[in-house]
C-alpha positions in Angstrom: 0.0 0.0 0.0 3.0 2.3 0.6 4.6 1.6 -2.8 2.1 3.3 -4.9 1.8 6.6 -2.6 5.5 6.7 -3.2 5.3 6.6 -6.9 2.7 9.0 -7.2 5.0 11.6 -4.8 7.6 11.0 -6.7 5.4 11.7 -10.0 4.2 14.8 -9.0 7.5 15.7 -7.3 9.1 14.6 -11.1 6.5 16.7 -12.8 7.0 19.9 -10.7 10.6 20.3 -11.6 9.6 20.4 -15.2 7.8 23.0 -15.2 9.1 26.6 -16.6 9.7 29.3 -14.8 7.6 32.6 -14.3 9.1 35.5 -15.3 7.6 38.8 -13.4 8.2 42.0 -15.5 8.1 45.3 -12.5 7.4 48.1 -15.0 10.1 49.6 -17.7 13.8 49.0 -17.3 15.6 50.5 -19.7 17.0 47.8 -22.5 20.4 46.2 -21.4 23.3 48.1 -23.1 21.1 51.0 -23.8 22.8 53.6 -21.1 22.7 57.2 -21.3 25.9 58.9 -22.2 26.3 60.5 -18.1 26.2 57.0 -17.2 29.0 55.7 -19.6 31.4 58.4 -18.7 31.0 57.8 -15.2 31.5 53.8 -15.0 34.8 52.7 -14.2 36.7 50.6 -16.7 36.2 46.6 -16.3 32.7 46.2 -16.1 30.3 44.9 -18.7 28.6 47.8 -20.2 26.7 46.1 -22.8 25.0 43.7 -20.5 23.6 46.6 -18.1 20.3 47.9 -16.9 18.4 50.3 -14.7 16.6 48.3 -12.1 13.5 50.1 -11.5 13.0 48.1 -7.7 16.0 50.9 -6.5 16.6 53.3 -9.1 20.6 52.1 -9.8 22.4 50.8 -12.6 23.3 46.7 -12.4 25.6 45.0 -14.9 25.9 41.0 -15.2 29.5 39.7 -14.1 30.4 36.3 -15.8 32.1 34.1 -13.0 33.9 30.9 -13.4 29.9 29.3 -11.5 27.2 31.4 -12.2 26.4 35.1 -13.8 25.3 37.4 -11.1 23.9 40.9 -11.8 26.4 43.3 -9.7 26.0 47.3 -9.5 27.5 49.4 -11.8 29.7 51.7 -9.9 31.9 54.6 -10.9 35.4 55.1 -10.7 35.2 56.1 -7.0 33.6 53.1 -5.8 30.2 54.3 -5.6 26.9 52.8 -7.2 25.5 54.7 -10.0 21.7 55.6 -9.3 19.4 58.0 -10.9 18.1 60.8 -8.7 15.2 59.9 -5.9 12.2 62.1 -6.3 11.1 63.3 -2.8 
């Protein structure tokens, strides 16, 4: 009696991983690569300009960095050190 509860668990457990993922859009980002000309002359050199992106969620600029694992979206920061965000309304 326990071996078909089993199987079906595992069926349904099986049939859940196959499934694709949801992708949730938050309002416009600006297309990756597509940065205003402020914002390329203030990133510092060594970063992936044609992979980056406002992210509307905090109002900065994120590029992906390609890892010897896994690509991880990273801010974009300027020479200084500092993130590169647009200006928050009050």
């Amino acid at each position: 009696m326990q071996a078909p509860k089993i199987t079906i668990g595992a069926v349904l457990l099986f049939a859940t991983g196959c499934t694709a993922p949801i992708m949730e859009t938050r309002g416009p980002v600006i297309e990756v690569g597509n940065l205003p000309e402020a914002v390329l002359n203030l990133a510092a050199p060594g970063q992936d300009l044609s992979t980056a992106r406002l992210r509307p969620e905090d109002g900065c600029y994120w590029y992906e960095h390609s890892g010897p694992v896994e690509t991880t979206l990273v801010p974009l920061r300027s020479a200084g050190g500092n993130p590169i965000c647009t200006a928050r309304r009050a």
